[in-house]
C-alpha positions as CSV (number, residue, x, y, z in Angstrom):
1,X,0.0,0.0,0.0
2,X,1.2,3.2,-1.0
3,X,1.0,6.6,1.2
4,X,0.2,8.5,-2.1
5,X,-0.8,7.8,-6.0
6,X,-0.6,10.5,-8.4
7,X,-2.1,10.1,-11.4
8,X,-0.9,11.6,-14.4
9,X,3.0,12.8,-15.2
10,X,2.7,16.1,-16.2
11,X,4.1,19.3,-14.8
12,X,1.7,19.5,-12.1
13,X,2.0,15.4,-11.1
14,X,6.1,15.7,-11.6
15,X,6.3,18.9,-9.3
16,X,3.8,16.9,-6.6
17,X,5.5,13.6,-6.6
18,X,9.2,15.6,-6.1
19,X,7.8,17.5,-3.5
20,X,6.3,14.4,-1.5
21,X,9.2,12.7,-2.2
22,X,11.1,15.6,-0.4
23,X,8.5,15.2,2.4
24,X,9.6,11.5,2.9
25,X,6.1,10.4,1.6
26,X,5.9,6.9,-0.4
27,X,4.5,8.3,-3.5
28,X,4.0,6.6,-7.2
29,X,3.1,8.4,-10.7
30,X,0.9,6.2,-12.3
31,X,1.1,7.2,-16.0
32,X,-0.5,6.2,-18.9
33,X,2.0,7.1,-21.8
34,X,4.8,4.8,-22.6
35,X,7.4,7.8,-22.4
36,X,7.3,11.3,-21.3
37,X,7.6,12.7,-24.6
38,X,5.0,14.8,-26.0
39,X,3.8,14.9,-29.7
40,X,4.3,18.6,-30.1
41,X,6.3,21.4,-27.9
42,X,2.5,22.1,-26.7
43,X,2.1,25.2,-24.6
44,X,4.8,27.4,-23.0
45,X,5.5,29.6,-20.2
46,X,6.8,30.4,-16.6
47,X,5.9,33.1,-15.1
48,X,7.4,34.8,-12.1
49,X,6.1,33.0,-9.0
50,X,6.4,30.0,-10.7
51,X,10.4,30.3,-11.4
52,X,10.7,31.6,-7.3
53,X,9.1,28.4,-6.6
54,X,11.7,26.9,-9.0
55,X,14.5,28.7,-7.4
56,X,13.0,27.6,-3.9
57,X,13.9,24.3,-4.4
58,X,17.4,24.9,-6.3
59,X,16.0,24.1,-9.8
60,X,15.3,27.3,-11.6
61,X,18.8,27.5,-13.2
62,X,18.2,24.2,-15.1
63,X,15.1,26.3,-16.5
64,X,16.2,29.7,-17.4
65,X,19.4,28.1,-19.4
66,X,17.1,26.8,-21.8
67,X,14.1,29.5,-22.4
68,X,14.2,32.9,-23.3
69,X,13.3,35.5,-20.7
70,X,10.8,38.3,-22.1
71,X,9.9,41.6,-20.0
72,X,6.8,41.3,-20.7
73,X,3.2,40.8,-20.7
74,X,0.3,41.9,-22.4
75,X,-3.3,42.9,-21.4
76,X,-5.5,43.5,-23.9
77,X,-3.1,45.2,-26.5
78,X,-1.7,47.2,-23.9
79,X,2.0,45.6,-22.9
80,X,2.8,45.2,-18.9
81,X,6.3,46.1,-17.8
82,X,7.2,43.2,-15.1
83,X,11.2,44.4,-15.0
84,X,9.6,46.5,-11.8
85,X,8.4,44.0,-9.9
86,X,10.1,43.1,-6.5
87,X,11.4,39.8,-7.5
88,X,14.7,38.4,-8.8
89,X,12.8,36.5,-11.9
90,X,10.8,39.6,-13.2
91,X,10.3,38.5,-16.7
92,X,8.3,35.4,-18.0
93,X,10.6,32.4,-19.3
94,X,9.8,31.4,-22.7
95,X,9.8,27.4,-22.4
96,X,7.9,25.1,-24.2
97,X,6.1,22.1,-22.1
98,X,7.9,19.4,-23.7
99,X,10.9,20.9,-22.4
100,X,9.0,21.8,-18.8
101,X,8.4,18.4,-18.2
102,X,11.9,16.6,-19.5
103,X,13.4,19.3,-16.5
104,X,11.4,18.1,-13.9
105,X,11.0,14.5,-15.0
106,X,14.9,14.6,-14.4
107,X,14.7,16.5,-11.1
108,X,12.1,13.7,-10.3
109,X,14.7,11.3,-11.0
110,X,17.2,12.5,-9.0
111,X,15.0,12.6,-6.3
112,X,14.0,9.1,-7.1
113,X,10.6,9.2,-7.5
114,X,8.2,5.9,-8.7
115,X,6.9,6.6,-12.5
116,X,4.4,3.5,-13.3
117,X,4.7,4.2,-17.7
118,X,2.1,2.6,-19.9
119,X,-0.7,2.4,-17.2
120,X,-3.9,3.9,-17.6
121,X,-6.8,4.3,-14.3
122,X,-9.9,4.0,-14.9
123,X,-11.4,4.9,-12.1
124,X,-10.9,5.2,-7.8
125,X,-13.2,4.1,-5.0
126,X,-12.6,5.1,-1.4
127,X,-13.1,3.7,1.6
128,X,-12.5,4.6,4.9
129,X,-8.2,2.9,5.6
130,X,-7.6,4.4,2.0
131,X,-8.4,4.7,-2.3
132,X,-8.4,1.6,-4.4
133,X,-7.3,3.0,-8.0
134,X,-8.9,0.6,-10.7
135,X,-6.7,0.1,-13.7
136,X,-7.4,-0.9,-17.4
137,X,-5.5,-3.4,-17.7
138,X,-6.8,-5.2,-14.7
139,X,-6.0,-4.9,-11.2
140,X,-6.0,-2.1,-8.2
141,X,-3.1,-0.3,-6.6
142,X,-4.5,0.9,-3.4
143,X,-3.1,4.4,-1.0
144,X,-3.9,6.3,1.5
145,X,-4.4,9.1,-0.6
146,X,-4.5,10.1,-4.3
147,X,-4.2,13.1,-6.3
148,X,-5.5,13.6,-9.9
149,X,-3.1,15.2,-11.5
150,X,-5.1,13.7,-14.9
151,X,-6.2,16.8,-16.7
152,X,-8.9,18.8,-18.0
153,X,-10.9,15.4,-18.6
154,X,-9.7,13.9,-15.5
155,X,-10.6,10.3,-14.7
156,X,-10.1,10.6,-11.4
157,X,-12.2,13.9,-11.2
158,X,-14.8,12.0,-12.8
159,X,-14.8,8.9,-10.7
160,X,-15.0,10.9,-7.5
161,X,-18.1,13.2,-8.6
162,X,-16.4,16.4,-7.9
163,X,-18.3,18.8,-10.1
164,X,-16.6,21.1,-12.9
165,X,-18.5,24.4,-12.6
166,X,-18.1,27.9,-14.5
167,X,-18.6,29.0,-17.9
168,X,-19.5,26.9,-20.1
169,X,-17.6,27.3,-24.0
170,X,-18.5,29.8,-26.7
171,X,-15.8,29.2,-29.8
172,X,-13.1,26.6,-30.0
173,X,-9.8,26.6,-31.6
174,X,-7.1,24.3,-33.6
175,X,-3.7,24.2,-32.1
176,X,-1.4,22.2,-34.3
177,X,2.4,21.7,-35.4
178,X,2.0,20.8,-38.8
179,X,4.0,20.9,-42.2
180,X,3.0,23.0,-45.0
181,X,3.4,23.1,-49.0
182,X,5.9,25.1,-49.7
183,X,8.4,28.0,-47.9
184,X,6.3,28.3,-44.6
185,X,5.6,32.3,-44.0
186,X,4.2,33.5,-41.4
187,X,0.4,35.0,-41.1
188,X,-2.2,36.5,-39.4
189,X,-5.1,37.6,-38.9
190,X,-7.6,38.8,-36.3
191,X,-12.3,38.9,-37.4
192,X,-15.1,38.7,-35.6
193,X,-14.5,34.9,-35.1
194,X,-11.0,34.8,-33.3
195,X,-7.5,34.8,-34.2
196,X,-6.0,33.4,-36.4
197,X,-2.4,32.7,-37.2
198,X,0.6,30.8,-38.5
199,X,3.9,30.9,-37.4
200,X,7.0,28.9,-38.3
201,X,9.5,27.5,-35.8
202,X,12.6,27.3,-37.5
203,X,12.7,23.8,-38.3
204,X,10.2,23.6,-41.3
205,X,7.3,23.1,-39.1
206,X,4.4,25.8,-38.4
207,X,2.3,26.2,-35.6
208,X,-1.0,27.1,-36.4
209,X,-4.0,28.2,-34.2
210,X,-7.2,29.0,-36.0
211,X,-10.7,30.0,-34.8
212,X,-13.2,27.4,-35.8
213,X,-16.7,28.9,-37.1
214,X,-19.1,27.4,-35.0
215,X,-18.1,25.3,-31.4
216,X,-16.2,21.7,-32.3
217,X,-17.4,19.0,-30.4
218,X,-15.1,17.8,-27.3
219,X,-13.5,14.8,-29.3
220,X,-10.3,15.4,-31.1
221,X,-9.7,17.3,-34.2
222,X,-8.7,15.6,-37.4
223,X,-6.4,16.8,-39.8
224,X,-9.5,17.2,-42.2
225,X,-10.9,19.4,-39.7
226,X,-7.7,22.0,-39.5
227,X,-8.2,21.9,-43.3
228,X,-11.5,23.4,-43.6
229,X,-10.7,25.8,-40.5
230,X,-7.7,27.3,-42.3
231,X,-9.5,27.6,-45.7
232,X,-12.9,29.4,-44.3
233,X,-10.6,32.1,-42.9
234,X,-7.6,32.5,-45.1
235,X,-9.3,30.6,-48.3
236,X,-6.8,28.0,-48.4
237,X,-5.3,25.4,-46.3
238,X,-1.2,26.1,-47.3
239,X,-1.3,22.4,-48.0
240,X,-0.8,21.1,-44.2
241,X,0.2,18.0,-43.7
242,X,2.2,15.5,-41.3
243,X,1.0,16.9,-38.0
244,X,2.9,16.2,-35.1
245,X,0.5,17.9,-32.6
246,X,-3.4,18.3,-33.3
247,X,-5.4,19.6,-30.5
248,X,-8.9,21.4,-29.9
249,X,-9.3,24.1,-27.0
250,X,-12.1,26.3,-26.1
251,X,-12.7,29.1,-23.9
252,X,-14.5,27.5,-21.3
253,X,-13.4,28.4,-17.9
254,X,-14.4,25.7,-15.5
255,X,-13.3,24.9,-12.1
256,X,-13.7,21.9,-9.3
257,X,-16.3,22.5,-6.8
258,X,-13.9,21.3,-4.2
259,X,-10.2,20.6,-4.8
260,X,-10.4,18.0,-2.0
261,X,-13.0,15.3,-1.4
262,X,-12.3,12.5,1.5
263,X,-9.0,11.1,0.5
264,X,-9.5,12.2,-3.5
265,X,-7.4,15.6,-4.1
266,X,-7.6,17.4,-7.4
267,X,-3.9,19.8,-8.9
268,X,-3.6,21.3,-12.0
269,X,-6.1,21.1,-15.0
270,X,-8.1,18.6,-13.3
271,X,-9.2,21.3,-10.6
272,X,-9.5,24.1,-13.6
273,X,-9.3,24.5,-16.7
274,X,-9.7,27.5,-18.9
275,X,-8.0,29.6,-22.3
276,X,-4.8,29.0,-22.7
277,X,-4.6,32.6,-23.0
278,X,-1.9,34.2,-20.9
279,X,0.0,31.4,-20.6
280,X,-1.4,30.4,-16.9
281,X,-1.6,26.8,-16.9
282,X,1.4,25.0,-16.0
283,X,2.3,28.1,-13.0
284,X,-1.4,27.3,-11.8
285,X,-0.8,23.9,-11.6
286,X,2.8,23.8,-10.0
287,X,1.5,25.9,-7.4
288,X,-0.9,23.6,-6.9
289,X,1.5,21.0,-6.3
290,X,3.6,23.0,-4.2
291,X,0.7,24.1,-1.8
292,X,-0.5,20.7,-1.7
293,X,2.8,18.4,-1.0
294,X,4.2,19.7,2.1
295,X,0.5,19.3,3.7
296,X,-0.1,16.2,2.4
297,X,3.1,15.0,3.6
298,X,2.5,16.3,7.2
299,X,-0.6,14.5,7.1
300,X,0.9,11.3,6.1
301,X,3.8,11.4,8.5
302,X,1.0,12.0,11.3
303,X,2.7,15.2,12.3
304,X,-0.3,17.0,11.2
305,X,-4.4,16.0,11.6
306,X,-6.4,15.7,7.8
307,X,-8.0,19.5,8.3
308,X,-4.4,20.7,7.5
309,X,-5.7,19.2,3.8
310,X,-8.9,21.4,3.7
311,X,-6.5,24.9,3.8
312,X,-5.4,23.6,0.1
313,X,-8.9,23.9,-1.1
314,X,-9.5,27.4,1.2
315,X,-5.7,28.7,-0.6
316,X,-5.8,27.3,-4.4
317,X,-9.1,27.4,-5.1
318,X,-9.3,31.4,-4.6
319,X,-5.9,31.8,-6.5
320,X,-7.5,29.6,-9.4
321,X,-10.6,30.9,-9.3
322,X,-8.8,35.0,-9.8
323,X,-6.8,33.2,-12.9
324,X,-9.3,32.1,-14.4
325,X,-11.4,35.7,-14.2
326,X,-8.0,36.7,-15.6
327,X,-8.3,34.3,-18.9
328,X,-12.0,35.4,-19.1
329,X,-11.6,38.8,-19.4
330,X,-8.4,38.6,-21.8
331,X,-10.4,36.4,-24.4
332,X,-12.7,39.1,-25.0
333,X,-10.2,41.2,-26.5
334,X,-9.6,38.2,-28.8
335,X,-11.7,38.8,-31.8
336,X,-12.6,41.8,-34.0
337,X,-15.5,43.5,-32.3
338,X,-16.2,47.5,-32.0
339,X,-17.3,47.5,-28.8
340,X,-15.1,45.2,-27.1
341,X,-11.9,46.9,-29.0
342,X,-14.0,50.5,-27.4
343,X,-13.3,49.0,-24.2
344,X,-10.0,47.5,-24.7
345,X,-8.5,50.8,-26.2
346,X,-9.8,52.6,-22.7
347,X,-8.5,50.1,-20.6
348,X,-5.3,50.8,-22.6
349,X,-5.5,54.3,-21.5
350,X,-5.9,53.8,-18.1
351,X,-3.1,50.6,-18.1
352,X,-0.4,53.1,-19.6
353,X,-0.8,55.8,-16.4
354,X,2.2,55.3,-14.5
355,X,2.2,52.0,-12.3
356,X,-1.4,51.2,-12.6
357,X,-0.9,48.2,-14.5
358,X,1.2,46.5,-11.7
359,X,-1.8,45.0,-10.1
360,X,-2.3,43.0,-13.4
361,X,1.2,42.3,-14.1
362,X,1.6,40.6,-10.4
363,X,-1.6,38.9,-10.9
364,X,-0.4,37.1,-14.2
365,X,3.2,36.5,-13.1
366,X,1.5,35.0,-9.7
367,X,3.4,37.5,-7.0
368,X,0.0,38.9,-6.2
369,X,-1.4,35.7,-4.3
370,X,-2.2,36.3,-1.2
371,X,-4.2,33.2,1.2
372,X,-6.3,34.8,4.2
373,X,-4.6,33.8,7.3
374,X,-6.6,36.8,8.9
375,X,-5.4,40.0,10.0
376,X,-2.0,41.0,10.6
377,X,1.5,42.1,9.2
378,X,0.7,43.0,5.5
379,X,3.5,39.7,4.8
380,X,1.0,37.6,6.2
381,X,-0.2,35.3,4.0
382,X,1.9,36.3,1.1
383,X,4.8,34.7,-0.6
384,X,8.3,35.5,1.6
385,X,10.8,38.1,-0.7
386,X,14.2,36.7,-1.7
387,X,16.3,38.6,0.6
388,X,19.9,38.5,0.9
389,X,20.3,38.1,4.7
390,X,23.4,37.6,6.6
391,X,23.4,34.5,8.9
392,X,25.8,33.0,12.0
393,X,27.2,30.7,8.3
394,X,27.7,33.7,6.2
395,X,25.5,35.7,3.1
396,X,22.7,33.6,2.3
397,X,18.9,33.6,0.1
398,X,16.1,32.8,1.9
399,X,15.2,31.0,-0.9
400,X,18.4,28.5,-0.5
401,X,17.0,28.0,2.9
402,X,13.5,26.4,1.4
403,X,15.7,23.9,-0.8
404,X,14.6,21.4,1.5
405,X,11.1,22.2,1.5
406,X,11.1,22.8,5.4
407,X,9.7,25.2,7.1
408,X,12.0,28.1,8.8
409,X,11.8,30.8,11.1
410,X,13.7,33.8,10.5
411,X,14.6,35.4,13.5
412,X,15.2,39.3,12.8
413,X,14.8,41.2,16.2
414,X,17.3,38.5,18.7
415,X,14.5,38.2,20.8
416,X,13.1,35.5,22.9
417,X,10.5,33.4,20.6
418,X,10.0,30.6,23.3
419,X,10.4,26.9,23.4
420,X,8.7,26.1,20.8
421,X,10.3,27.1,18.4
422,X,13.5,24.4,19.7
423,X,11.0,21.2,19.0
424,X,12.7,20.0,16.3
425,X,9.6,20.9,13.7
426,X,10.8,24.3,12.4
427,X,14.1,25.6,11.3
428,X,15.3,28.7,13.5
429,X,17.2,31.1,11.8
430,X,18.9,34.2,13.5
431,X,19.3,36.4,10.6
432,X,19.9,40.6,10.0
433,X,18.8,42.0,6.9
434,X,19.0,46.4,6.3
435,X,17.2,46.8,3.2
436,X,13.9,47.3,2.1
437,X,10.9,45.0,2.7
438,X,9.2,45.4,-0.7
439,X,6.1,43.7,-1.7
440,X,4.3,43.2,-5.2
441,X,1.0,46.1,-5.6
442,X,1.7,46.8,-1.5
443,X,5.2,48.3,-1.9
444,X,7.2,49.1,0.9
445,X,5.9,47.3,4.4
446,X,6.9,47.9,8.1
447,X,9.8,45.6,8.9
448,X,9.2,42.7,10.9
449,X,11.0,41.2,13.9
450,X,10.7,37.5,12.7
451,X,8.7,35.3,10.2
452,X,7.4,32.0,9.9
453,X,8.2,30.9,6.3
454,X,6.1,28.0,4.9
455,X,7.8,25.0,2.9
456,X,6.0,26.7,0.2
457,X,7.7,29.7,0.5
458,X,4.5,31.7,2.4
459,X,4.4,34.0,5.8
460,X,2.6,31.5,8.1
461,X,2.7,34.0,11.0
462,X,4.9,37.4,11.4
463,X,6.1,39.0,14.5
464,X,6.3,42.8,15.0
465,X,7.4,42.5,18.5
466,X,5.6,40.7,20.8
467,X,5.7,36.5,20.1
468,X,2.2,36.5,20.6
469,X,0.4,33.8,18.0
470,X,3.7,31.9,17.2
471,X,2.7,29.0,19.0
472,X,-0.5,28.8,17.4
473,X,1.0,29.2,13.6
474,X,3.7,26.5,14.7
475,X,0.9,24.1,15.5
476,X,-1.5,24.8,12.4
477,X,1.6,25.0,9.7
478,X,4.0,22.8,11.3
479,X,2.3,19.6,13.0
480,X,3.2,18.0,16.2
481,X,6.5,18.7,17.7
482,X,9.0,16.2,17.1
483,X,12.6,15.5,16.4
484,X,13.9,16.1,12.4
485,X,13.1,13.5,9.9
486,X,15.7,11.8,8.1
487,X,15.1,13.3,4.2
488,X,15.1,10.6,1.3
């Protein structure tokens, strides 16, 4: 019996099964493809929170040598300026997913993480000691938890009942990597319909997207079907042929009811799903997985009680819920209308005053998300800065302090915190640090006398003098006091 099965080997389930794997957690990635490679460089895209979390666990370097960093973003037709944001990734890395998940398949790896290849599930029944997972081929692999990690049509979803609710589709689109007769050039073109476009990628092959005319059903496109797409808009299909990569999307933005029901947890594009637009998906589900695998392994180790498990529905599912108003709103600036192009142009207006357009900019890049943990320090509940701090070892990140995915309390005022905080649970760090405390949208913050820094890199509790809910924070965020676990 495993502690956890993740189903599915894609960014989210890869990021999930390192991070249990860091939290000493007996997990397995049950997987249906034979390999991890992908027919197609598919979508592409970290954005700023994303890469922190990267860098939080000593990986972003592995990343960031093989995409292409751009400044930035665009709203509308209005473009964002991230190179101001208070972060040490203020850009978005160019990276397609093929390449995503070969980085953290190796990561994974090194790590030593369980991938089960060539196995499909078909569905999971719980019970009340754990989750048989029913496979296709015959056969149950039973947990004590599993996460779907399955997609936009996720099996395990399904099986569980969890609901999919939100806006239902209006238009589809064809995605594809394709070969065309002749010198591929690119084009494009923008109508009432959608956009439209073709764009080569240096290697003879074109990606195309096109706008279908009326909604396509939710099976998979055939190559038949790109044809007649391309030829209503441009009046000809450029002779395509040989696709690598042939996919249908929509703008549908849908999202789980609950990201958690009994011992059946949802990550990824099996808790949302929604445009592709903005490039959201793969950051929305690795911080799914990051949110979800520390807790998760708490609550398997028995440090922590199950409620732990219900914060990842009270935390993500806000955070998705805001992306996905995000992806809404930018698909209406996505097809030749008057009045939508009236509003976009005044939006423009307002977006180009100076700084207002930061709000939007941290909410696509992620630095804007902030999980209620009630009133307090503004840090509270908000991803920790990157700061360089000087330590009894030397100069240090906090970030290099979070490789391990443990929790740690930085200790800024040399005060007296209490026992507690010697349990063996929490990492104390006596640390000084003169500079600025700047956060994304807030700016400049009152500088705190200690912080209790989440393994997912979040203020669990901050002290401005007094030690007065530390305790409390320790036992909610960091389980049962106990001596250190050995790490696999």
């Amino acid at each position: 019996m495993h502690d956890v099965v993740i189903v599915g080997s894609g960014p989210t389930g890869l990021m999930l099964a390192a991070e249990l794997r860091l939290a000493g957690v007996d997990a397995v990635v049950l997987e249906r493809r034979e390999s991890q490679e992908l027919a197609g460089s598919r979508g592409g895209g970290i954005h700023a929170r994303t890469l922190e979390l990267l860098d939080q666990r000593g990986i972003v370097d592995r990343f960031l040598a093989e995409g292409k960093t751009m400044n930035t973003a665009t709203f509308g037709n209005t473009p964002l300026d991230l190179s101001a944001l208070p972060t040490r990734h203020p850009y978005t890395l160019a990276l397609f997913q093929n390449h995503i998940e070969r980085l953290l398949l190796q990561w994974a790896e090194e790590l030593r993480v369980q991938v089960r290849r060539g196995v499909e599930v078909i569905g999971v029944q719980e019970d009340d000691g754990g989750v048989d997972v029913q496979l296709a081929a015959g056969g149950w692999v039973r947990s004590r938890y599993v996460v779907g990690t399955d997609g936009g049509r996720s099996t395990v979803r399904r099986s569980a009942g969890i609901a999919m609710v939100g806006p239902d589709a209006t238009r589809s689109s064809l995605i594809a990597e394709v070969k065309v007769a002749g010198e591929p050039k690119q084009q494009g073109k923008v109508d009432a319909r959608g956009i439209h476009g073709l764009y080569p990628m240096g290697d003879g092959t074109v990606r195309v997207v096109v706008t279908e005319v009326v909604l396509g059903p939710a099976t998979e496109p055939t190559l038949a079907d790109l044809r007649q797409a391309l030829t209503d808009v441009f009046g000809t299909d450029f002779g395509v042929h040989s696709p690598t990569w042939l996919s249908r999307f929509t703008d549908a933005a849908r999202q789980a009811e609950s990201y958690r029901k009994g011992r059946v947890l949802l990550a990824g594009d099996a808790a949302h799903v929604h445009s592709p637009t903005g490039g959201l998906g793969i950051g929305l589900g690795v911080q799914d997985a990051v949110n979800l695998g520390w807790k998760l392994g708490q609550v398997v180790r028995g440090s922590s009680g199950g409620e732990l498990l219900d914060t990842y529905h009270a935390e993500r599912h806000p955070a998705g819920e805001r992306a996905l108003k995000y992806t809404m709103a930018q698909s209406l600036f996505q097809k030749a209308d008057p009045r939508q192009e009236a509003l976009r142009d005044l939006l423009g207006e307002v977006l180009r005053v100076n700084g207002a357009g930061e709000p939007i900019a941290a909410l696509v890049t992620g630095l804007d998300v902030a999980y209620d943990l009630g009133p307090g320090h503004p840090l509270l509940g908000r991803r920790m800065p990157d700061l360089d701090i000087t330590t009894a070892a030397g100069q240090a990140r906090v970030f290099e302090l979070l490789h391990q995915a443990e929790p740690v309390l930085l200790d800024f005022g040399g005060q007296e915190l209490g026992a507690d905080v010697s349990s063996g649970r929490v990492r104390h760090v006596r640390a000084t640090y003169d500079g600025a405390w700047q956060l994304p949208v807030l700016g400049t913050v009152p500088v705190p006398t200690a912080v209790l820094v989440r393994p997912d890199g979040y203020a669990a509790w901050v002290g401005e003098g007094p030690v007065d809910g530390l305790a409390e924070a320790l036992d909610t965020w960091c389980g049962k006091a106990s001596q250190p676990q050995e790490r696999p």
